[in-house]
N, C-alpha and C positions, 0 to 999 in steps of 0.2 A: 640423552634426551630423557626426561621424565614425562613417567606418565600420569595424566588427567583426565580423573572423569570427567565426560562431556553430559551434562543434567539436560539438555530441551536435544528436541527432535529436528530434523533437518527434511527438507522435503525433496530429495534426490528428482531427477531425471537423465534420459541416459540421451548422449550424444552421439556423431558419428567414431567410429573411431579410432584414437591418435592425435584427440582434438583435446585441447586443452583449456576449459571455462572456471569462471567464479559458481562454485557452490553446486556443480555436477560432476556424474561419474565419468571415467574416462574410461574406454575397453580398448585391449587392441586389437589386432586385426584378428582375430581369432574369438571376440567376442567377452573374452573374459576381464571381471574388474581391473584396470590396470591401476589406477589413483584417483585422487580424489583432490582437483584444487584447493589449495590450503588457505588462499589472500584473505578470506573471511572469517577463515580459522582460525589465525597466528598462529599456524604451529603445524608442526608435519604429520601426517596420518599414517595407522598402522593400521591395514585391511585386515581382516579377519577372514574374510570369506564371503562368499554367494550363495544363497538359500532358497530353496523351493517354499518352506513352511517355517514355521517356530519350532518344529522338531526337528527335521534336522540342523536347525542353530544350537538347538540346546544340546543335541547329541553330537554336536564341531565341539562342545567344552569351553560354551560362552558362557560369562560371567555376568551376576548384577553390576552394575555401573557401564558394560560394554556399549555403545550406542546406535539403535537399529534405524530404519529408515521408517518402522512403527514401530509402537508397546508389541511386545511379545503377549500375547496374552491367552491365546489356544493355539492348536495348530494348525486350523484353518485359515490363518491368516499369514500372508506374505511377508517374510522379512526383509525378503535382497540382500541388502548389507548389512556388517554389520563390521563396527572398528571403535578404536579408542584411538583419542588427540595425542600426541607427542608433544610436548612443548618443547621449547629450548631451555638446555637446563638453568643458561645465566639467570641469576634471578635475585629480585630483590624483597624483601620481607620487612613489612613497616607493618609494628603493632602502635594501633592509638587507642589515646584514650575513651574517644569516643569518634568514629569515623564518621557519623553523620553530622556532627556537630565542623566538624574541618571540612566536609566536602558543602556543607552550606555557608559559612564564612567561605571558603572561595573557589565559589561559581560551578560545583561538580555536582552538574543536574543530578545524575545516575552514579553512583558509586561503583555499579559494575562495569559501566561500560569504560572501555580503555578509551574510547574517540576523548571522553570527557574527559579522561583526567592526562590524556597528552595533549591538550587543547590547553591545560591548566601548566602542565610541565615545560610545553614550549613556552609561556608566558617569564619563563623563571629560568631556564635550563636548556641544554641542546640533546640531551638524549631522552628518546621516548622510547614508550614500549610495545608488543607486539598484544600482550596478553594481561589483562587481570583478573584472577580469582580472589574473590570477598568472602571470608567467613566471620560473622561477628564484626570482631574491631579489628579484625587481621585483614591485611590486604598483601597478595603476592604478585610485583610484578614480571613478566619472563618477557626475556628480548632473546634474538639471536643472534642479532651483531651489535658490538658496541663502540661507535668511531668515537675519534678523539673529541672527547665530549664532559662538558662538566652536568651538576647536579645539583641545583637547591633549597632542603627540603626544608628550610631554615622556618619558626612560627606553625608547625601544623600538626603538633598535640604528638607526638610522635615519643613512645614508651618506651620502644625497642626498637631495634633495626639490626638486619641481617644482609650480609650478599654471599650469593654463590655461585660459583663458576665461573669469576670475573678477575681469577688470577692472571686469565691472558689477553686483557681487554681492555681498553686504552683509555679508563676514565682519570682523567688527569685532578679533579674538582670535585670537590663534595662538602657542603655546607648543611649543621644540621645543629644550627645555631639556634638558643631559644626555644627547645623541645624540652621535652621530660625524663630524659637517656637518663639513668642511672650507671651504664658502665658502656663501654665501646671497645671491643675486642674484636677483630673481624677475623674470621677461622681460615684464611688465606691472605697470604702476601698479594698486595696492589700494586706491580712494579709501575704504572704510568702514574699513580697517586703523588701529584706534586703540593697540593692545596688542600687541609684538612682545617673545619672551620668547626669545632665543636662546643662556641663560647655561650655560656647560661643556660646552662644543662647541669642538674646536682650529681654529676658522677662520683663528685668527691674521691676519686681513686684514679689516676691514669697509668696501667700496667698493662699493655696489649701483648699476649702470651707471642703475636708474629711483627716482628717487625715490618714497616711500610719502607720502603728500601731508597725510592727515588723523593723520600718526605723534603718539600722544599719550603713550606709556611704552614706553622703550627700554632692553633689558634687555642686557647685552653681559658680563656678571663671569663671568670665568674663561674666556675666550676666547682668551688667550694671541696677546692685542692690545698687543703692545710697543708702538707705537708707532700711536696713534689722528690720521688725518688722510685720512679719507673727501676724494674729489673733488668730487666734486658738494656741495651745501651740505643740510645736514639741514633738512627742513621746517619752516615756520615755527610748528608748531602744536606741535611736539614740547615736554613738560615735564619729562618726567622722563629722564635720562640715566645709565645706571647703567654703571660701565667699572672694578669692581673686582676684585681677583686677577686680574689681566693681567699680571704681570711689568712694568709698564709702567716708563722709567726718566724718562721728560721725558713732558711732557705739552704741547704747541707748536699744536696744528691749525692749518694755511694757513690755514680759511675760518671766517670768523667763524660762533661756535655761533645757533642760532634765537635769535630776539630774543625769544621767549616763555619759554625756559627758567627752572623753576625750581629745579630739583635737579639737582646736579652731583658727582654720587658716583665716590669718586677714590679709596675706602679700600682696603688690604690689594693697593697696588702695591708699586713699587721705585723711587718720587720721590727722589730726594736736593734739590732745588729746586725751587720752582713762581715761574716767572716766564714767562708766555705771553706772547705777541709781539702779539696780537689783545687787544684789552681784552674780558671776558668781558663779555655780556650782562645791563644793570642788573634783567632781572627775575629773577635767581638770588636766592633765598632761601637756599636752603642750600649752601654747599661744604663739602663733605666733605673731608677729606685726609687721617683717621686712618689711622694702622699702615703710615704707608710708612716712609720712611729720611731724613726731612730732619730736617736740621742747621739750617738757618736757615730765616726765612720772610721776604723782602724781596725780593714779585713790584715789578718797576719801574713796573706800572701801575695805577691806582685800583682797588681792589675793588669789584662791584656795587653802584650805590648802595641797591638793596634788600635788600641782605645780611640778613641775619634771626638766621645760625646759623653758626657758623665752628667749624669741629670737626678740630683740630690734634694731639690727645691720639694717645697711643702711636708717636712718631716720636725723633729724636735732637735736638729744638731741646735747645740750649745757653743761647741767649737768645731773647728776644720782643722784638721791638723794630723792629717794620715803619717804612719808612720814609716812609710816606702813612698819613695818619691813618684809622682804621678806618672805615667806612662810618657815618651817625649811628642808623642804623636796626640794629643791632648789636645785641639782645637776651642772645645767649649765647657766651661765647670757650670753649673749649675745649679745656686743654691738658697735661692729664693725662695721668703716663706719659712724661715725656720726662725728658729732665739738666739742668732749668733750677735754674742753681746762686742765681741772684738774676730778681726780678722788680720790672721801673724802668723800661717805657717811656719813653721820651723824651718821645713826644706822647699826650697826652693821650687814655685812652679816651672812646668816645662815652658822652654821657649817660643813651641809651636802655638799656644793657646793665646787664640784673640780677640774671645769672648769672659768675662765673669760676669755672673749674674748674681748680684748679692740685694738685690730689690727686698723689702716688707721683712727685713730681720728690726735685733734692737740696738746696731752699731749707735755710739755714740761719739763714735773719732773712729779715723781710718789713717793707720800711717801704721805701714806693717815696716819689719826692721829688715826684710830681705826685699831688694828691687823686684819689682811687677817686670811679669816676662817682657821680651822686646818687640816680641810681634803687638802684642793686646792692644787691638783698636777699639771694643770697645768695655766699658767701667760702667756697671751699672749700681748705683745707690741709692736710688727712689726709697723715699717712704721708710726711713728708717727712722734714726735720735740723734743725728747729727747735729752739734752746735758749732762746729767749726769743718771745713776744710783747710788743711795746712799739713799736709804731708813731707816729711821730712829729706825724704830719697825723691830725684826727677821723677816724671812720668815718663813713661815710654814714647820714643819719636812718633812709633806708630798708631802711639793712641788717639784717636781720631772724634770717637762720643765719647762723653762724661757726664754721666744723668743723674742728678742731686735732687730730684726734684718730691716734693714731700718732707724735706728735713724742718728743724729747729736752728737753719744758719739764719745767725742775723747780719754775716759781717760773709763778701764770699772776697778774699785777698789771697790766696797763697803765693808762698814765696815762689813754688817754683814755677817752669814756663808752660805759657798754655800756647804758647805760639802752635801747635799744630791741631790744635784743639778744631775742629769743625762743626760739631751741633753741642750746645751749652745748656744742659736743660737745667734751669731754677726754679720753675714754677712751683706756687706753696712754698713758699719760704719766709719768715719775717725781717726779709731785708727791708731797707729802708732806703737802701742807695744800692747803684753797681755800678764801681767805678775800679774796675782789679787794678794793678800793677803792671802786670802780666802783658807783653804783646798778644794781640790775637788775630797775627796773620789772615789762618786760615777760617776762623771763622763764616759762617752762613747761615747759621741757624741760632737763633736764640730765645729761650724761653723764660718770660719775665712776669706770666701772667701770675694772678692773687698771691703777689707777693702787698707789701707795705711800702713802698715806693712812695717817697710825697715830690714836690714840686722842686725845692731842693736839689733831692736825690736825683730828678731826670734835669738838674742845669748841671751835672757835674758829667763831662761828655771826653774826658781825655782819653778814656779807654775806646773813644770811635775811630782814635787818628790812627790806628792798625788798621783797622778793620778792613776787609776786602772789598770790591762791589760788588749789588747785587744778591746782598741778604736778606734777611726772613726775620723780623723780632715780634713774638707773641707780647702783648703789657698791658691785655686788658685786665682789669678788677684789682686795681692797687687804689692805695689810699688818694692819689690824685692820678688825674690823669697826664699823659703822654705829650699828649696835643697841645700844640703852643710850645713845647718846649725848647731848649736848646739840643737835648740828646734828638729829637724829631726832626730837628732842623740839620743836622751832622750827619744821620743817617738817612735823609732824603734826598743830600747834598753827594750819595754814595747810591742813590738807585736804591736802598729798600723798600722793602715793602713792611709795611707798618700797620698791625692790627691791635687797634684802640679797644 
């Protein structure tokens, strides 16, 4: 327990006793101070003793700051008691920048009184406190117990932060997101600490001399952590790793990341290359690397063999073209948004992968020389410089979408089959006709809007005798309309539904 001076006076009276009230003495049966209810206090009491006068308190070896039941100020005057507060040692230490400025943005009438600012904490959090002491811009909270409870002190001007005594205390949560932290080092291990939120705070360094042991979400974006390479090794338990908007330009860590990791968020840096020297941890499902600056992506070392999600969209790749084969467990690529003028791996994607995302690069032809995996349902191509599709290897049975829509085709035929093809997106395109070759069994969806379409192009209707029932054709904003046609009359004659 640490001790606290108590600054204001208390106005005692004495009860029967063995009786235990708010804010009076207790005696026992023999008459002498026994305690001193605490509920108004927050905090426990150390009795000093019982006094006749001010002289004999002074000659008991009381001290200034002790607290009497009057000012000591002659000896003619009665002291009774006299003791100093105990708090509980747990305690929290938040320096602001200006604390009257944060308890008036939100709602803390009295900066001293605790009713206020746990009135303001429950609003936010589940753990409140027993006590605060205000000195300046320092504020200290002490509690005595702390249940399983989180903490959010996230926007409230906050300089520094401190805890103590909270090594064996069950706070699982702590958000202190958007304050003014310069550095976060907590001087004790937090074993309940699962959630650590300390995003847009310039700490620009994360090295905590203790490790957080049960760390299970670590929030670090916008920290203005150039350079991520903590000393000590991040706990084994840690999953989530979030290190984006850092300026960051390399990304290298000395010590290899937790073997448990599975998200590894790297978006909205300043990567120009990701090749780490440590082979990253195979339980990574997701890496992130959207919206930095690379040019190439050829890390020297195997990617997670759990990879799941590989998300490369809005950077400068030029090409794709890793020089170790993808992980097999590779569900979705991701790479939209960059200047890939052609796409042709060399090695073969894996076969588990059933999404590619190649939307708003500058392909101009797409016919890569190794077979698209077998799963891949779906083929995204929007918004590129496509002036033809005519891909030379099938398409995958299971490719199901095919989204073209933004190119430069003026002609859409390819030789091979579209029979399992299900949603057809063309729209933006300077066709003039769509009339493919191709069965289109499966078809249900198709997209024909602001293309160049004239009256012509909607009587040529051979590509409707596949079609299923009960489709979907977008065709408004072409050169003529829809309506009246033969292709309107073929696919009316099939239950679509037809939006002119």
């Amino acid at each position: 327990m640490a001790k606290q001076i108590f600054k204001t006076h208390l106005n005692f009276q004495e009860v029967d006793p063995g009786t235990i009230e708010d804010k009076v003495l207790v005696r026992d049966s023999d008459g002498n101070v026994k305690e001193i209810a605490s509920t108004e206090l927050g905090g426990g009491i150390e009795i000093k003793g019982e006094y006749n006068n001010n002289g004999e308190a002074l000659a008991a070896g009381l001290v200034p700051g002790d607290l009497y039941r009057l000012p000591i100020t002659s000896d003619s005057q009665a002291s009774l008691v006299a003791m100093t507060i105990l708090l509980p040692s747990a305690a929290m230490r938040l320096l602001f920048t200006n604390i009257d400025t944060t308890c008036l943005n939100n709602g803390i009438a009295d900066k001293e009184s605790i009713s206020d600012w746990n009135a303001f904490f429950e609003t936010r959090s589940s753990l409140t406190f027993d006590r605060v002491t205000v000195t300046g811009n320092e504020a200290v909270f002490n509690v005595s117990e702390v249940p399983f409870s989180n903490l959010k002190l996230a926007s409230l001007g906050i300089a520094e932060f401190s805890l103590t005594d909270f090594s064996d205390k069950t706070l699982y949560e702590l958000d202190l997101g958007f304050n003014v932290l310069t550095s976060f080092d907590p001087s004790e291990a937090l074993p309940a600490m699962s959630i650590l939120q300390l995003t847009y705070n310039p700490i620009g360094n994360f090295d905590p001399s203790i490790a957080l042991p049960n760390l299970f979400n670590l929030n670090l974006s916008g920290c203005g952590i150039s350079d991520f390479n903590p000393s000590l090794p991040l706990p084994n338990s840690l999953y989530y790793l979030y290190l984006g908007e850092n300026g960051m330009t390399n990304f290298d860590p000395s010590i290899a990341l937790p073997p448990n990791l599975n998200t590894l968020w790297l978006a909205f840096n300043d990567l120009t290359g990701f090749d780490p020297s440590i082979a990253l941890p195979n339980s990574i499902s997701q890496l992130v690397l959207a919206i930095n600056k690379l040019t190439t992506f050829t890390p020297s070392l195997p990617l997670p063999a759990n990879l799941y999600a590989l998300s490369l969209n809005n950077n400068k790749l030029t090409e794709f073209d890793p020089p170790t084969a993808l992980p097999s467990n590779v569900e979705s690529l991701h790479l939209s948004n960059n200047n890939l003028t052609v796409f042709d791996p060399a090695i073969a994607l894996p076969d588990n992968l059933v999404l590619i995302d190649l939307r708003i690069n500058k392909l101009t032809d797409f016919n890569p020389s190794i077979a698209l995996p077998s799963n891949l349902q779906t083929l995204n191509l929007d918004s590129n410089d496509l002036t033809a599709f005519d891909p030379e290897l099938e398409l995958p049975t299971a490719l199901t979408h095919l989204n073209l829509e933004g190119n430069n085709l003026t002609v859409f035929d390819p030789a091979v089959s579209l029979s399992n093809i299900q949603q057809l997106r063309l729209r933006v395109n300077p066709l003039t006709y769509f009339n493919p070759s191709s069965n289109l069994d499966a078809l249900t969806l198709l997209t024909l809007d602001g293309c160049g379409i004239n009256t012509v192009g909607w009587n040529l209707v051979d590509w409707t005798d596949s079609v299923p029932n009960n489709g979907v054709v977008y065709a408004m904003y072409n050169l003529d309309t829809i309506t009246g046609s033969d292709t309107e009359a073929s696919l009316l004659a099939k239950s679509w539904s037809i939006n002119a």
